[in-house]
C-alpha positions in Angstrom: 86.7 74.6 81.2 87.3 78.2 82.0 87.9 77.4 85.5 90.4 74.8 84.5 92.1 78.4 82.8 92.0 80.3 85.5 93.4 77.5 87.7 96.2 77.0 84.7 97.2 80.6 85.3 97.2 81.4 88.8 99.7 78.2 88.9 101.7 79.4 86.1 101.9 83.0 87.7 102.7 81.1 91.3 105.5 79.3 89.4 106.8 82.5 87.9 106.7 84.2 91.1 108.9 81.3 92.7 111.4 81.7 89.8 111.3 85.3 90.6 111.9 85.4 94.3 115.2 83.0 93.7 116.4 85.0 91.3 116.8 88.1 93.5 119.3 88.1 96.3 119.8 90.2 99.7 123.7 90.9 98.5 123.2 91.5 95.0 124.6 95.2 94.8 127.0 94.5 97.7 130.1 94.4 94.9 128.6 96.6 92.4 127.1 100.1 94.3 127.2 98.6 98.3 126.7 102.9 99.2 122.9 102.3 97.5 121.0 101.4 100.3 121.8 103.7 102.6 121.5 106.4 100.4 117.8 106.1 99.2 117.6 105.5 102.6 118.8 109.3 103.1 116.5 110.7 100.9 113.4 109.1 102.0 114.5 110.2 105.2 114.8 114.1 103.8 111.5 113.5 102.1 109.7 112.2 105.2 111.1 115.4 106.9 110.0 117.8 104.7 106.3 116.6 103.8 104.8 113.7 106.6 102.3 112.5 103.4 105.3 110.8 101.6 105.6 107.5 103.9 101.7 106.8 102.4 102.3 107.8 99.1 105.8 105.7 98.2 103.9 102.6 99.8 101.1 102.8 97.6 103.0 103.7 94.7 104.7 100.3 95.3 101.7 99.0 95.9 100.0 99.8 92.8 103.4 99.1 90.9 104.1 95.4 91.5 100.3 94.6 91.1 100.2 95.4 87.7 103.2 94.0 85.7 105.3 93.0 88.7 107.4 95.4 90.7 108.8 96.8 87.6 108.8 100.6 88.1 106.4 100.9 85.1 104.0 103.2 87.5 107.2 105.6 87.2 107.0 106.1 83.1 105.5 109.1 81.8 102.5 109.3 79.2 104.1 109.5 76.0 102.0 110.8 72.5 100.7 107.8 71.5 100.3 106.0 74.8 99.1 106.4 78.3 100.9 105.2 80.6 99.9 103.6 84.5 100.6 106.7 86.3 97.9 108.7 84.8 95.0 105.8 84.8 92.0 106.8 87.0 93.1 104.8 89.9 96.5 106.3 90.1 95.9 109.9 89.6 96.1 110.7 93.0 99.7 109.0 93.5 102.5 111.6 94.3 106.0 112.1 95.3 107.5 111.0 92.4 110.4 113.0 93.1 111.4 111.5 95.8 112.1 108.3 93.5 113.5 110.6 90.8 116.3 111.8 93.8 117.4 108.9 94.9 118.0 107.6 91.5 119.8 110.8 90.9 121.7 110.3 93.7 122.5 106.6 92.9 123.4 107.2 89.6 126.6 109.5 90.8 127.7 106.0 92.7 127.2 103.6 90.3 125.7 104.7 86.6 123.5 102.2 85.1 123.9 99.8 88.0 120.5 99.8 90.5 117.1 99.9 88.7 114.1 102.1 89.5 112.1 98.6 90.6 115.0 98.2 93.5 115.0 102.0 94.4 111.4 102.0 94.7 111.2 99.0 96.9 113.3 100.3 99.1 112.0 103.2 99.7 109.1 101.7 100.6 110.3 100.1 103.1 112.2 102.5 104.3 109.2 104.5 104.4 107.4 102.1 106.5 110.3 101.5 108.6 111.1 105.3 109.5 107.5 105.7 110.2 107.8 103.4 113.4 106.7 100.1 111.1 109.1 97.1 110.8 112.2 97.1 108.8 113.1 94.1 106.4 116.1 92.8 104.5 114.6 93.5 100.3 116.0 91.3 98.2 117.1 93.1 95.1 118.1 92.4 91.4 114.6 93.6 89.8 114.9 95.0 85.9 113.1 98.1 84.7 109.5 97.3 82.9 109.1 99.0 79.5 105.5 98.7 78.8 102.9 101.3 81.1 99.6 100.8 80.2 96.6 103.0 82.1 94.2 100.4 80.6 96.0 97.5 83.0 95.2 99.9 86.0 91.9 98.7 86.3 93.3 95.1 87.4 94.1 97.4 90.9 92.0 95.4 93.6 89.6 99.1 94.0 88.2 100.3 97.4 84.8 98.9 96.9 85.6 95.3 96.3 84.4 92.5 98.5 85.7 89.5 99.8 85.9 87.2 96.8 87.2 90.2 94.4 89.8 90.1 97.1 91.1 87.3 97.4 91.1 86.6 93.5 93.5 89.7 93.1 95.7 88.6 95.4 95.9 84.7 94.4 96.2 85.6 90.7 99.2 87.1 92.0 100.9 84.4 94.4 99.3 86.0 97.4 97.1 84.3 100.7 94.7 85.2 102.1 97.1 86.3 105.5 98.8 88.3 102.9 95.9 90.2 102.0 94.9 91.1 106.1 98.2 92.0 106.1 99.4 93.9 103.6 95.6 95.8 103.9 97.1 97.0 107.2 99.3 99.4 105.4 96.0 101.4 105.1 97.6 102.8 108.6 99.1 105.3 106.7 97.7 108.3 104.9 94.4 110.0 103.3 91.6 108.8 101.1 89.7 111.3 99.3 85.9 111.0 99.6 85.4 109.1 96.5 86.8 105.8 97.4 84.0 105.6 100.4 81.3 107.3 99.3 79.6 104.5 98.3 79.4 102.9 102.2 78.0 106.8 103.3 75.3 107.2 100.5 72.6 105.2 98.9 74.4 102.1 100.3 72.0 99.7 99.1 67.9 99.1 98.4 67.3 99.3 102.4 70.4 101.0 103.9 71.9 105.2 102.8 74.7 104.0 105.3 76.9 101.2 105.1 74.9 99.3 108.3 78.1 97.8 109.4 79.9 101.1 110.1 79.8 102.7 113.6 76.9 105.2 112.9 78.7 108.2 114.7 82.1 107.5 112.7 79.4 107.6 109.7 77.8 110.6 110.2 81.8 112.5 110.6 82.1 111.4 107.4 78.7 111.9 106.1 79.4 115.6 107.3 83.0 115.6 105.5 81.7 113.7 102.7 78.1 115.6 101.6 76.1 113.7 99.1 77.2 116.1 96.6 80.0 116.7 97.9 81.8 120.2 96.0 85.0 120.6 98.1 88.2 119.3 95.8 90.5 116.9 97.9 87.8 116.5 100.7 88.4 113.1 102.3 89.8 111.4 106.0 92.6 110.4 107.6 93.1 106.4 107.1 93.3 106.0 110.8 93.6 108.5 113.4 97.2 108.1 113.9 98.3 108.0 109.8 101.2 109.4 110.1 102.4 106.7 112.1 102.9 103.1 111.3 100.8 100.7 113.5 98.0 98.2 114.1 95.4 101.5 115.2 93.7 100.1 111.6 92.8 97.0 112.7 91.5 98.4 116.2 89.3 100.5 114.3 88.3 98.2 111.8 86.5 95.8 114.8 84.9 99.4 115.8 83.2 99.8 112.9 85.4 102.8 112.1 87.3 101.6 109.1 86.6 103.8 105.5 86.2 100.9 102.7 84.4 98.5 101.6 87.4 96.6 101.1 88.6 97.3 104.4 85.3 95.9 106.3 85.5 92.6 104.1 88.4 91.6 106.1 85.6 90.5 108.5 83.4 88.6 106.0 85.4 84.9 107.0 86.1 83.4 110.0 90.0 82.9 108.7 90.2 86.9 108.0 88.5 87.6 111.1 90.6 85.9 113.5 93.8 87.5 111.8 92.5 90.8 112.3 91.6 90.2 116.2 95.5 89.2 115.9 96.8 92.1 114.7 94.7 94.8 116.7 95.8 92.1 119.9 100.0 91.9 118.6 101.3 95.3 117.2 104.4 92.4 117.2 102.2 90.1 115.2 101.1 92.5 112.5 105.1 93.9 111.9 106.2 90.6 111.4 103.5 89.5 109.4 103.6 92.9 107.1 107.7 92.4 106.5 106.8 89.0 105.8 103.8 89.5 102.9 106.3 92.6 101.9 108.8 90.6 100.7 106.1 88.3 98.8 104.9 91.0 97.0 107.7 93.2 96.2 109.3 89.7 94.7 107.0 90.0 91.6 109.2 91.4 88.8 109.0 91.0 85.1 111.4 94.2 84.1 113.8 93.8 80.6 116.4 96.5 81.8 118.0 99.0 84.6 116.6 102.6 83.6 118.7 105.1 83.5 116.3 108.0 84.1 112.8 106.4 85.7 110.1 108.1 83.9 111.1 107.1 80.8 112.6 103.9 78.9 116.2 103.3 77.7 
């Protein structure tokens, strides 16, 4: 029976998602604020040129955004009183550059008041994030409404570092998303940092018979064992995702048959034959794994459930 439930929903969310992804349209500011995209465009771009961490930090802001309620810019509202909102749950404490969404909507907003919502302006920037980064550049459909309900409690629905295979894949189902999608979209871990505590777990006490992780190159375990002490007092101690992260490109996957990827998560992506042969793919094709990323992109940016275009993004109308 509960399986018949949870078989129920994942349709009923893969049916919502459909409804979604039609409603949105490539064109759908073109008459009402056509100046939009090119200018979060320009502010991502000031960002980028200012502070090389942003790329990673507006991906997995939209990221952690659209896997919650949809992509409906509740990661943007602020804790008020008597709630907490999504930004400060444990998971999402480290996200940053939320100015850089808070700009563009500024700058928007002297175009076309009311008229493009945070969801939209964060998805762009997004991909124009991975785009000026020397990733692949994508057409985003647009039309997505503001969320108004942020919740830190629903943060811990975030597929987390340490999950295996099956946690995986559940996440992403629930959410309208393959398996492909997942080896894809896990290649965004090109970008950026990871602080110690999302790995620690692969570099100490491992398990009953291993300290390390046995499945991790033991030289690329002991640089981290040596950045990462067992008790470990240096605050914002962590790695590089790959060892080109400020640039977008398949280096992850390369790694990631070394041995030399940092999470759990990450080294699942070799537990099936399916996964497996998708990440030889996409170490093989730095073509395959751009169009492939663009492609699960789009999927996942077109979850929405938003009432309303914002007109200041941390905070409801």
């Amino acid at each position: 029976m509960a399986s018949m439930v949870a078989q129920l929903c994942s349709l009923l969310i893969i049916f919502s998602i459909s409804s979604l992804v039609d409603s949105l349209s490539l064109n759908y500011y073109d008459q009402t604020c056509p100046e939009a995209e090119s200018t979060i465009t320009n502010v991502v771009k000031q960002a980028m040129m200012a502070d090389k961490t942003v790329s990673a930090a507006l991906l997995r802001m939209h990221f952690h955004d659209c896997f919650i309620r949809g992509c409906d810019a509740s990661v943007l509202l602020n804790s008020v009183r008597k709630n907490t909102a999504e930004k400060d749950g444990p998971p999402n404490v480290s996200l940053h550059s939320f100015y850089v969404i808070d700009s563009a909507k500024k700058e928007v907003e002297k175009l076309c008041p009311g008229v493009v919502s945070c969801a939209d302006i964060l998805a762009l920037a997004a991909r124009d994030a991975v785009a000026l980064s020397g990733g692949p550049n994508w057409d985003v459909p647009k039309g997505r409404k503001d969320g108004r309900t942020s919740l830190a409690s629903e943060t811990r629905q975030l597929p987390a570092p340490t999950f295996n295979f099956s946690q995986l894949i559940q996440s992403f189902s629930q959410r309208g998303l393959s398996g492909e999608d997942l080896v894809a979209l896990s290649g965004g871990h090109t970008l950026g940092f990871s602080h110690c505590s999302s790995f620690q777990n692969r570099i100490h006490n491992f398990d009953a018979s291993h300290d390390i992780d046995p499945s991790l190159n033991p030289t690329f375990a002991a640089s981290l064992r040596n950045i990462c002490p067992a008790h470990n007092t240096v605050k914002n101690a962590g790695s590089t995702m790959d060892c080109s992260s400020a640039t977008f490109d398949n280096t992850y996957y390369k790694l990631l048959i070394q041995g030399k990827s940092l999470f759990s998560s990450d080294q699942a992506l070799m537990s099936t034959s399916q996964t497996k042969a998708l990440v030889y793919k996409f170490a093989s094709s730095q073509e395959a794994f751009k169009e492939s990323f663009a492609k699960s992109m789009i999927r996942m940016s077109s979850l929405n459930g938003g009432q309303e275009v914002r007109l200041d993004c941390r905070v409801v109308n």
